[in-house]
PAFI-764587 format. One line per 5 residues: number of its first residue (from 1); for each residue x, y, z of N, C-alpha, C. Coordinates in Angstrom, 2 decimals, always signed. Each point is the difference from the previous one (the first is absolute). Example, Ala and Ser with C-alpha at 12.3 -4.5 7.8 and 13.67 -1.06 7.14 Angstrom:
<nodes>
1) +13.19/-5.69/+7.80/-0.89/+1.19/+0.00/+0.90/+1.20/+0.00 | -0.35/+1.05/-0.72/+0.82/+1.19/+0.06/-0.77/+1.09/+0.73 .
</nodes>
This chain:
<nodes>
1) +82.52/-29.73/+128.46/-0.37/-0.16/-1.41/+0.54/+1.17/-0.82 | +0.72/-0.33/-1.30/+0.85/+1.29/-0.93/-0.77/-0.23/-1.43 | +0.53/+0.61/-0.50/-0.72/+0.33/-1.39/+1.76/-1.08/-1.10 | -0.04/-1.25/-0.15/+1.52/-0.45/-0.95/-0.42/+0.29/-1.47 | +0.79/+0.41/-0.62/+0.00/+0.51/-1.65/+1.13/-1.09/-0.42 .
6) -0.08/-0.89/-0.91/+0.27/-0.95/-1.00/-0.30/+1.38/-1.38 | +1.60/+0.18/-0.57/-0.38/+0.49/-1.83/+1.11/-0.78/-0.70 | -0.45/-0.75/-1.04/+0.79/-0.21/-0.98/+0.01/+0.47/-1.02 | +1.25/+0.21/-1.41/+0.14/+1.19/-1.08/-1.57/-0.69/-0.45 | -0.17/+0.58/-1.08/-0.86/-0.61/-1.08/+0.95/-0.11/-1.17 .
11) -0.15/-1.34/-0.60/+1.30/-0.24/-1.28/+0.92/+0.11/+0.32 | +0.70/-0.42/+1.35/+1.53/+0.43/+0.84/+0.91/-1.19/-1.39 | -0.75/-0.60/-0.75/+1.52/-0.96/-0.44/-0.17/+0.63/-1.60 | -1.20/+1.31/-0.50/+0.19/+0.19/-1.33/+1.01/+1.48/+0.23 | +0.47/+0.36/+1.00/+0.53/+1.32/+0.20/+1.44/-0.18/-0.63 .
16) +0.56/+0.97/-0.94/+0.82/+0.03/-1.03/+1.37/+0.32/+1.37 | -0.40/+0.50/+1.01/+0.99/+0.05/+0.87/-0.49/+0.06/+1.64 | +0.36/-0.99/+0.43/-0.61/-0.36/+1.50/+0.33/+1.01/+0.71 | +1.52/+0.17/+0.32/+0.73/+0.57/+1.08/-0.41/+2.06/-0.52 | -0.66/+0.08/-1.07/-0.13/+1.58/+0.02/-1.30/+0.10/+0.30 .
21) -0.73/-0.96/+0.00/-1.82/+0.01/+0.45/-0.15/-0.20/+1.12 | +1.10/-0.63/+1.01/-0.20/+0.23/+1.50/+0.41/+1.08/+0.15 | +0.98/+0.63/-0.40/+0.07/+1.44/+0.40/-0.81/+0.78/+0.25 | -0.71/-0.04/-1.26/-0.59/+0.34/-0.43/-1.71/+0.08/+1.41 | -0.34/-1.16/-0.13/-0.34/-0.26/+1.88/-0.10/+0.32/+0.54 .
26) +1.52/-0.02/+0.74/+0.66/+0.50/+1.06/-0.16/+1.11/+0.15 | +0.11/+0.71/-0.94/+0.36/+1.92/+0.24/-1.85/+0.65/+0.10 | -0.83/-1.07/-0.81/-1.79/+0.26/+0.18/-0.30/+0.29/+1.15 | +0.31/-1.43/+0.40/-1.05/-0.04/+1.47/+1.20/+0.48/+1.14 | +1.08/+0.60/+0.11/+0.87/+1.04/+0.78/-1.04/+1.37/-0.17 .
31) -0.05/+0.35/-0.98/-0.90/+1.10/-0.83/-1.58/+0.34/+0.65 | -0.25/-1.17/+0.09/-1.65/-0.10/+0.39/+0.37/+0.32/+1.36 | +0.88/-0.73/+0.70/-0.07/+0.32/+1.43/+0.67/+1.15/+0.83 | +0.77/+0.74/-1.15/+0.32/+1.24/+0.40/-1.10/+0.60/-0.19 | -0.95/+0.08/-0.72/-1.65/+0.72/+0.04/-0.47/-0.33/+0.61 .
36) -0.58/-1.34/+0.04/-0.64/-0.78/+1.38/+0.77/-0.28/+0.87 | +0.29/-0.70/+0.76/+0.71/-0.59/+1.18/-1.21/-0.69/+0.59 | -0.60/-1.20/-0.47/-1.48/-0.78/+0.60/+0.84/-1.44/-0.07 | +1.11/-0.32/-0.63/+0.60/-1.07/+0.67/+0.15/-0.34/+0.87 | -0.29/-1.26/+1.13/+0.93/-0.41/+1.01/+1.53/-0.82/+0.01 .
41) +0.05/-0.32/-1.35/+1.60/-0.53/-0.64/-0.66/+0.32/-1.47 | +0.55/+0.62/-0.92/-0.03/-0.07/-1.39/+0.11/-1.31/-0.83 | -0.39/-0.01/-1.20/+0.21/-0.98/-0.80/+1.42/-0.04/-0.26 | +0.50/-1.35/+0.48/+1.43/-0.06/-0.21/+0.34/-1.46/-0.63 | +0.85/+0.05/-1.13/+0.17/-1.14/-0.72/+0.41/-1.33/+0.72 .
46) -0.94/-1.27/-0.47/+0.77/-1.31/+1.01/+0.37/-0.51/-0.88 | -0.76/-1.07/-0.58/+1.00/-1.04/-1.21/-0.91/+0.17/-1.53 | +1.25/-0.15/-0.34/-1.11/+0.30/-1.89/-0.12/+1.08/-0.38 | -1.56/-0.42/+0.09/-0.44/+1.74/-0.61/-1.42/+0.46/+1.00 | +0.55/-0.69/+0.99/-1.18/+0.50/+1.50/+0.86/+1.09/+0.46 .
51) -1.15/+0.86/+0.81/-0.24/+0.43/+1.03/-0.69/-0.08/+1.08 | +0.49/+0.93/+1.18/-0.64/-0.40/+1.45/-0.22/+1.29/+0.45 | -1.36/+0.89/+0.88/+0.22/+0.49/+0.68/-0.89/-0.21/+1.19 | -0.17/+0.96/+0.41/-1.51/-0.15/+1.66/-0.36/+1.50/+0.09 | -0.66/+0.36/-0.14/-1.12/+0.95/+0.57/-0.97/-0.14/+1.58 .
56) -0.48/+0.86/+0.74/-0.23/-0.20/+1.28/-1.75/+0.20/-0.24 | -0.66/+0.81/-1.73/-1.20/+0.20/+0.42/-0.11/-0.63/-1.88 | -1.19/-0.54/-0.14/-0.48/-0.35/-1.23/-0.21/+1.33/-0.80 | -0.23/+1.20/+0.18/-0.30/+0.92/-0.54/+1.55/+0.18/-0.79 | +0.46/+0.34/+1.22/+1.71/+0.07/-0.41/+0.42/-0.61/-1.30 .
61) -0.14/-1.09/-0.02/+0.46/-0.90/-0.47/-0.82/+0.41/-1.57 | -1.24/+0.10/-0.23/-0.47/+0.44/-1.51/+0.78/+0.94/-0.10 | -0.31/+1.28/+0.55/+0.81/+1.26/-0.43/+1.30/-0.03/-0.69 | +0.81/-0.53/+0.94/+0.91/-0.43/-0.47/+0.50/-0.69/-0.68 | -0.66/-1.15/-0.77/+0.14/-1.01/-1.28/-0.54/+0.65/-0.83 .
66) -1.00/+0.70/-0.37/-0.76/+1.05/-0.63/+1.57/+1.40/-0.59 | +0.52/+0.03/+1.08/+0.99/+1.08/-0.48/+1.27/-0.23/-0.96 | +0.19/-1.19/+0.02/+1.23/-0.86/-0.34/-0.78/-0.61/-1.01 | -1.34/-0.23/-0.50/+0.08/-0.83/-1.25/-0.36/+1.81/-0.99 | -0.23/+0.45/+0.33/-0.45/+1.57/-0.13/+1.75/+0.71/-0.34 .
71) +0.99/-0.17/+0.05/+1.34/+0.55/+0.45/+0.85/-0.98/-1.05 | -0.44/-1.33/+0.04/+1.17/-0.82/-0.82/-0.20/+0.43/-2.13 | +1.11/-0.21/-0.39/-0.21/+0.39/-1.59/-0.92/-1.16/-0.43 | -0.43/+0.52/-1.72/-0.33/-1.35/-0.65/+0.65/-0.78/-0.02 | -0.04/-1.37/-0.21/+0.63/-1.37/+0.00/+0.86/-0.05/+1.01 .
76) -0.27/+0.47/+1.33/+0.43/-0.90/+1.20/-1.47/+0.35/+0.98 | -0.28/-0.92/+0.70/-1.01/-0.18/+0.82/-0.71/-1.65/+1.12 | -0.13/+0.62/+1.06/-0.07/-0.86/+1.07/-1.31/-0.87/-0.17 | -0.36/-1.42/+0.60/-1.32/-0.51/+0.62/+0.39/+0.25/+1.31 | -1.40/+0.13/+1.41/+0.34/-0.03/+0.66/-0.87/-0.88/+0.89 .
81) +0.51/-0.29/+0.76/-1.04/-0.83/+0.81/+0.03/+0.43/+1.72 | -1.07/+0.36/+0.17/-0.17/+0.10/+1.44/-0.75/-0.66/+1.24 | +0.77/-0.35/+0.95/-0.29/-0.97/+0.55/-0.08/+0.35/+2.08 | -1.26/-0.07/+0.00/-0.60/+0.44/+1.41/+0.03/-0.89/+0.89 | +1.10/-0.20/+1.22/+0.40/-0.69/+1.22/+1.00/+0.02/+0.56 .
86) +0.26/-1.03/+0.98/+1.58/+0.52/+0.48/+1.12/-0.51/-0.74 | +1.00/+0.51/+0.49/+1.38/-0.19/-0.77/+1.05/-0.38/+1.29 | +1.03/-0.41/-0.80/+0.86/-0.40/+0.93/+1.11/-0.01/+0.01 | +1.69/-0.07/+0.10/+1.13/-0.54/-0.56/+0.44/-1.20/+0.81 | +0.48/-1.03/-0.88/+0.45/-1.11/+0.31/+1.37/+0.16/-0.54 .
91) +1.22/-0.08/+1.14/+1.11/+0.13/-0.11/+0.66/-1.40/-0.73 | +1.06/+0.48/-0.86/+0.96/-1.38/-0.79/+1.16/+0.08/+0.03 | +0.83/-0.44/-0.76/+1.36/+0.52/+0.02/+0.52/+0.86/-1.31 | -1.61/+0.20/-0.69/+0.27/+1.11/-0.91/-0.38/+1.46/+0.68 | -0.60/-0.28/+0.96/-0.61/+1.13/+0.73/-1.65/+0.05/+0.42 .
96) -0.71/+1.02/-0.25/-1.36/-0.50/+0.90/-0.88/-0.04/-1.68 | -1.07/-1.12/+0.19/-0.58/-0.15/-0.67/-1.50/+0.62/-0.09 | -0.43/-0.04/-1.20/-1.75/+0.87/+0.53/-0.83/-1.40/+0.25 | -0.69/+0.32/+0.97/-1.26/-1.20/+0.14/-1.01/+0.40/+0.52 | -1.13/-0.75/+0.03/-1.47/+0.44/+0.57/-1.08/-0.13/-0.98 .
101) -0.97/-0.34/+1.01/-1.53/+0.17/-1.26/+0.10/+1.11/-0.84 | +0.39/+0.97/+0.80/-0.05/+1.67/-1.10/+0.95/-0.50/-1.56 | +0.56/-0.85/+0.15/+1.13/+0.10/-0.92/-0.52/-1.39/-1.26 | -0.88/-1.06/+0.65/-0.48/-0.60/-0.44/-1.16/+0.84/-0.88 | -0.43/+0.79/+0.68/-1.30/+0.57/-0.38/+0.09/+0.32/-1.39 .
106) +1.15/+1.03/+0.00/+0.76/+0.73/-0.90/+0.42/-1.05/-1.05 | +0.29/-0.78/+0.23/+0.48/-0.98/-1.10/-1.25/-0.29/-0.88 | -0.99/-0.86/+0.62/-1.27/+0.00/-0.18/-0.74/+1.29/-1.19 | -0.15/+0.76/+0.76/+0.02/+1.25/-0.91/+0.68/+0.61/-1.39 | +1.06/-0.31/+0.04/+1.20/+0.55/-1.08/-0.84/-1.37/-0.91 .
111) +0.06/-1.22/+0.41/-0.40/-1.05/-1.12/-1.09/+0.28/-0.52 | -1.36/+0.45/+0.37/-1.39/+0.75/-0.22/+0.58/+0.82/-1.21 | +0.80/+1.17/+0.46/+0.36/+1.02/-1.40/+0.33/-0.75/-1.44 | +0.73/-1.01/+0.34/+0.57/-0.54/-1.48/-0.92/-1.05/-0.20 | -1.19/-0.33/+0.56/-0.84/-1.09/-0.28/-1.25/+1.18/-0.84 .
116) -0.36/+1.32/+1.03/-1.00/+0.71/-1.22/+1.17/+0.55/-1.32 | +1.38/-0.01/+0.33/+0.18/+1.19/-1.18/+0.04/-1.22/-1.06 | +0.22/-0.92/-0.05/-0.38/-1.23/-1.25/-1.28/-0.59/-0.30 | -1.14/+0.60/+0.94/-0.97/-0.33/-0.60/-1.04/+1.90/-0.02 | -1.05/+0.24/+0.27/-0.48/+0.54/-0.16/+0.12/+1.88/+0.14 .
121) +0.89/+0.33/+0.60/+0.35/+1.14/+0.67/+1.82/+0.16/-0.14 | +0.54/+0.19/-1.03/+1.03/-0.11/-0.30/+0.57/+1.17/+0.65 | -0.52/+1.07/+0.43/+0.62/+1.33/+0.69/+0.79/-0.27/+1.61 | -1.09/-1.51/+0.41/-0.07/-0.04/+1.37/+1.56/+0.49/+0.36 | +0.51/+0.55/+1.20/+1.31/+0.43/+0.30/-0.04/-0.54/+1.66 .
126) -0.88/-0.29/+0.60/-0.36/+0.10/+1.49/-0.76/-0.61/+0.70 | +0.43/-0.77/+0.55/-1.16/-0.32/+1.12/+0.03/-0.61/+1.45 | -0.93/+0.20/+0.66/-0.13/-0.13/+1.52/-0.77/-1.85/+0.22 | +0.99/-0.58/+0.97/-0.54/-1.21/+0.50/+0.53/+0.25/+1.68 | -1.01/-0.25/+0.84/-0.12/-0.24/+1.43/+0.92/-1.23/+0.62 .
131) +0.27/+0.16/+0.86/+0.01/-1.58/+0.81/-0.61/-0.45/+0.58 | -0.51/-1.04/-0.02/-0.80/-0.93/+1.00/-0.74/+0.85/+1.54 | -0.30/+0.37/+0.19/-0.70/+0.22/+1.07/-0.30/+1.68/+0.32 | -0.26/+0.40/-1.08/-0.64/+1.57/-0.57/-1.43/+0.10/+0.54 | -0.41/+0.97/+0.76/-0.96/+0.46/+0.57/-1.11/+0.19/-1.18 .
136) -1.20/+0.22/+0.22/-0.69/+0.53/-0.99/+0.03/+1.19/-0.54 | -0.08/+0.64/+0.81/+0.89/+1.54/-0.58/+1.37/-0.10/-1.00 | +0.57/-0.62/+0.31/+1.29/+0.07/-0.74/-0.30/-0.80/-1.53 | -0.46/-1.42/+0.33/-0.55/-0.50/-1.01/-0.94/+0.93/-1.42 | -0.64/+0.69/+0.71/-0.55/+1.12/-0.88/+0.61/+1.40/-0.33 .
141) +0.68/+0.10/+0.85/+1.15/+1.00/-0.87/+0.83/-0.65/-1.15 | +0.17/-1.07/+0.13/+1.37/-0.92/-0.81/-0.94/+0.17/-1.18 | -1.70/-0.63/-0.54/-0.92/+0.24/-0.77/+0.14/+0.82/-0.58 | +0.16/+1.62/+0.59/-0.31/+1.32/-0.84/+0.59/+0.17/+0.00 | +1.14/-0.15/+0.57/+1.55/+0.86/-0.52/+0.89/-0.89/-1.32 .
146) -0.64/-1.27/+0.37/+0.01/-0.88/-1.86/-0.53/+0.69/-0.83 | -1.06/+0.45/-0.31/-1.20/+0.28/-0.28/+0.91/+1.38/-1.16 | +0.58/+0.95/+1.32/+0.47/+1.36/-0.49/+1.15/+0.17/-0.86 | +0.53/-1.54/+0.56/+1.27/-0.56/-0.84/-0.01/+0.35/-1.52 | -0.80/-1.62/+0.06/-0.79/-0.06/-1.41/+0.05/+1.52/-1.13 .
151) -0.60/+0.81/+0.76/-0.35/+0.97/-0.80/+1.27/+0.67/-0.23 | +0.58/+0.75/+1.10/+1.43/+0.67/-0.03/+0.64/-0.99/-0.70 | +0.72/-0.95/+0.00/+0.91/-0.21/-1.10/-0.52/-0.08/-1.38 | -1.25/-0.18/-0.52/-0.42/+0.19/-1.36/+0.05/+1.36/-0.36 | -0.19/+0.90/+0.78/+0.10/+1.17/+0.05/+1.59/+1.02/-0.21 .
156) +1.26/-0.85/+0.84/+1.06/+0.08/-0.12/+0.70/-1.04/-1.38 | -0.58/-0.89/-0.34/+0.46/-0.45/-0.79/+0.04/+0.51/-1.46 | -1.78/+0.75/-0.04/-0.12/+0.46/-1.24/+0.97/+1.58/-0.39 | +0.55/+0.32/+0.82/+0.83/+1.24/+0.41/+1.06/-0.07/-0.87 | +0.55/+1.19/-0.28/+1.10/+0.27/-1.21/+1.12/+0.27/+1.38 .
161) +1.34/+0.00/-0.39/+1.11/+0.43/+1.09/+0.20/+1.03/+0.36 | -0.97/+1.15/-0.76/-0.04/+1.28/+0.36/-1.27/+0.37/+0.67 | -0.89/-0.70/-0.65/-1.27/+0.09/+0.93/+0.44/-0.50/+1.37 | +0.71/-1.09/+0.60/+0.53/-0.76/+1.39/+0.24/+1.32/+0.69 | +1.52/+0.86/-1.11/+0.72/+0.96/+0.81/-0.95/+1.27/+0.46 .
166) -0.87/+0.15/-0.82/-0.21/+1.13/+0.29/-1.06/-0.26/+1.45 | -0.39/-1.18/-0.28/-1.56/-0.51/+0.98/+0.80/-0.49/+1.56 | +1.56/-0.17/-0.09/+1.24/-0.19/+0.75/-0.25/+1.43/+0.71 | +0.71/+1.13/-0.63/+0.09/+0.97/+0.28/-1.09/+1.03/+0.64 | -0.91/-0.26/-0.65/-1.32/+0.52/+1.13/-0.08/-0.31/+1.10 .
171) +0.22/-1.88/+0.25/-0.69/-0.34/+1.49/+1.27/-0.01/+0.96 | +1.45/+0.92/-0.59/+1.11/+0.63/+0.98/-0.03/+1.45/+0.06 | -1.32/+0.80/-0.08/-0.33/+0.86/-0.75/+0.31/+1.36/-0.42 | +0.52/-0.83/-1.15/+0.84/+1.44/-1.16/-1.10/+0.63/-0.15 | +0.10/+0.78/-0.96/-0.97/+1.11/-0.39/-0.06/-0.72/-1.84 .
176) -1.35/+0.13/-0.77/+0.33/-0.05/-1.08/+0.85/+1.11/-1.06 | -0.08/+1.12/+0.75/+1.04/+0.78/-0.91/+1.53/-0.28/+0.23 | +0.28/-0.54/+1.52/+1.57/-0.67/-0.83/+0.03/-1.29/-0.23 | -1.22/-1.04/+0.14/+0.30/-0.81/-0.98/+0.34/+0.23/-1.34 | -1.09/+1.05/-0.55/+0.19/+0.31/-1.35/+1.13/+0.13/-0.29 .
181) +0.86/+1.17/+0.98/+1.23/+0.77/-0.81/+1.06/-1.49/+0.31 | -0.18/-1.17/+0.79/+0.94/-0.96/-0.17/+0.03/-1.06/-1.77 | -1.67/-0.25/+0.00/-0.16/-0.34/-0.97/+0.51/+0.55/-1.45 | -0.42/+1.06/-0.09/+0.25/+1.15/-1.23/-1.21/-0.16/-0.14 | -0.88/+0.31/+0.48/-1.50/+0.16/-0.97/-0.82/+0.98/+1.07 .
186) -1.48/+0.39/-0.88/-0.53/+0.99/+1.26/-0.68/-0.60/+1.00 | -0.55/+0.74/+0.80/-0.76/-0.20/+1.12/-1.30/-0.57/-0.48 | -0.58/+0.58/-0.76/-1.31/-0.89/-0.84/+0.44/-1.32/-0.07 | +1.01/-0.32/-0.87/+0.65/-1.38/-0.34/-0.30/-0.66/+1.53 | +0.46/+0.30/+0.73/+0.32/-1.19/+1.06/-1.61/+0.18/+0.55 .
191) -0.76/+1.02/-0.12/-1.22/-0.29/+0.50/-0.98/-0.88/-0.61 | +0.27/-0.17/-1.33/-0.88/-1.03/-0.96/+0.78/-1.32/+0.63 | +1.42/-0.10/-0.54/+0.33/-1.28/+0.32/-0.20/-0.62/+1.28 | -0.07/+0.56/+1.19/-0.49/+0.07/+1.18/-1.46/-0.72/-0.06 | -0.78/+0.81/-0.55/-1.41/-0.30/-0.05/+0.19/-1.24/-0.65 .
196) +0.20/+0.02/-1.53/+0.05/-1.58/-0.85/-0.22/-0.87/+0.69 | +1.43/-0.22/+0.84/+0.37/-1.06/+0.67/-0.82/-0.25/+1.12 | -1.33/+0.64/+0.50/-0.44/-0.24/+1.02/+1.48/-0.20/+1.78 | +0.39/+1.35/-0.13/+0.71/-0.16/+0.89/-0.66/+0.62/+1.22 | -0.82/+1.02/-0.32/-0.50/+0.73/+0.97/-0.90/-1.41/+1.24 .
201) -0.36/-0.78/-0.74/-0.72/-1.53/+0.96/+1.36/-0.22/+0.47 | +1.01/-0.21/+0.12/+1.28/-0.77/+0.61/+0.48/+1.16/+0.96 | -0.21/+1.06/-0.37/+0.42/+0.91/+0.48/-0.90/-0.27/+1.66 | -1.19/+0.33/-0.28/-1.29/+0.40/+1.08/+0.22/-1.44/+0.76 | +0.24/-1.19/-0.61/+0.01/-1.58/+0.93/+1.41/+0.22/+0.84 .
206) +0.79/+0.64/-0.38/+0.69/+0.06/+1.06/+0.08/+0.99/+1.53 | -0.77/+1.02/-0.97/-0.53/+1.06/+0.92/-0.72/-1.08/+1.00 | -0.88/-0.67/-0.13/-1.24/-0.33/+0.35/+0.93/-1.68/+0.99 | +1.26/-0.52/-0.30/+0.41/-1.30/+0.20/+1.37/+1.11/+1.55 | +0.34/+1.17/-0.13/+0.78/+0.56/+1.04/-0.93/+0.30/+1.13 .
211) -1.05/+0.63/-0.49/-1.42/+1.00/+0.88/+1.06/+1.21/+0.09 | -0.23/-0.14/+1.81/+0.26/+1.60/+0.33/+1.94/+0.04/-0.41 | +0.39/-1.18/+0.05/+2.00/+0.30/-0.47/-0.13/+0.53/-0.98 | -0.42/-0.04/-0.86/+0.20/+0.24/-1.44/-0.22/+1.38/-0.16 .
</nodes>
């Protein structure tokens, strides 16, 4: 059993230029995983405006979507959907294909995001669906780690692109005095905006989502 990540852009067909917003992407989540390295394959582009990756632990897998919606500018940004079971490749003559409940799961999931972000919870960015034959334990992790979702992306959503960077830059951990001197502003500055944004909670959930790695 792997952790499959399904992300598609958000507004991938209002983007004034496609091919500079995958770059754009591309060079993020390279970025995230030169800080992290909690991938077991990275998010790597398939058709459209999807992505694919796999993670080996669910923890992994927040941290790391957490860092990359935290890392990307305003007006480009991922849904993601995560999807708990096995995976598989089914070979073609385009090459190997992804398959498995995990991947179903994930599909499942990614549709959840764009079903709350049009109705009640427009922030939603994320979410976790199981496959078929989830233990009770797991079943109730999938619960609260929805649960934490929920909150973190309203939390990331309400975020300015400097509030992201700087709340970025802590949990790879800079110091706020050279955030400041990157920003141009003082050390106070980034400690209010810090605070504002309620980053110090995103900060501590990840503390608290690594344990003793972190």
């Amino acid at each position: 059993m792997v952790i499959a990540v399904l992300a598609d852009i958000v507004g991938s067909r209002k983007l004034d230029d496609r091919s500079a917003a995958q770059r754009i992407l591309d060079d993020t989540i390279a970025r995230v995983e030169k800080h992290l390295p909690l991938a077991h394959h990275a998010l790597t582009p398939t058709v459209g405006d999807e992505q694919q990756g796999v993670y080996l632990e669910l923890e992994d897998a927040l941290v790391s979507l957490l860092m990359i919606q935290l890392a990307l500018p305003d007006g480009i940004a991922f849904r993601f959907g995560i999807g708990i079971g096995d995976v598989r490749s089914v070979d073609s003559v385009h090459g190997a294909l992804a398959d498995g409940p995990g991947w179903y799961a994930a599909r499942a999931a990614i549709e959840t995001v764009h079903a709350r972000e049009s109705r009640t919870v427009p922030r939603t960015r994320t979410w976790i669906v199981g496959a078929p034959g989830q233990d009770e334990v797991m079943d109730s992790t999938i619960a609260a780690s929805n649960a934490y979702l929920l909150v973190r992306d309203e939390l990331v959503g309400a975020m300015n692109e400097r509030e992201r960077r700087l709340t970025y830059g802590r949990l790879v951990g800079r110091s706020q005095h050279d955030l400041a001197a990157e920003e141009g502003i003082s050390q106070p500055s980034v400690s209010k905006s810090l605070r504002s944004a309620g980053s110090a909670a995103l900060i501590e959930g990840v503390v608290a989502l690594r344990g003793s790695s972190a």
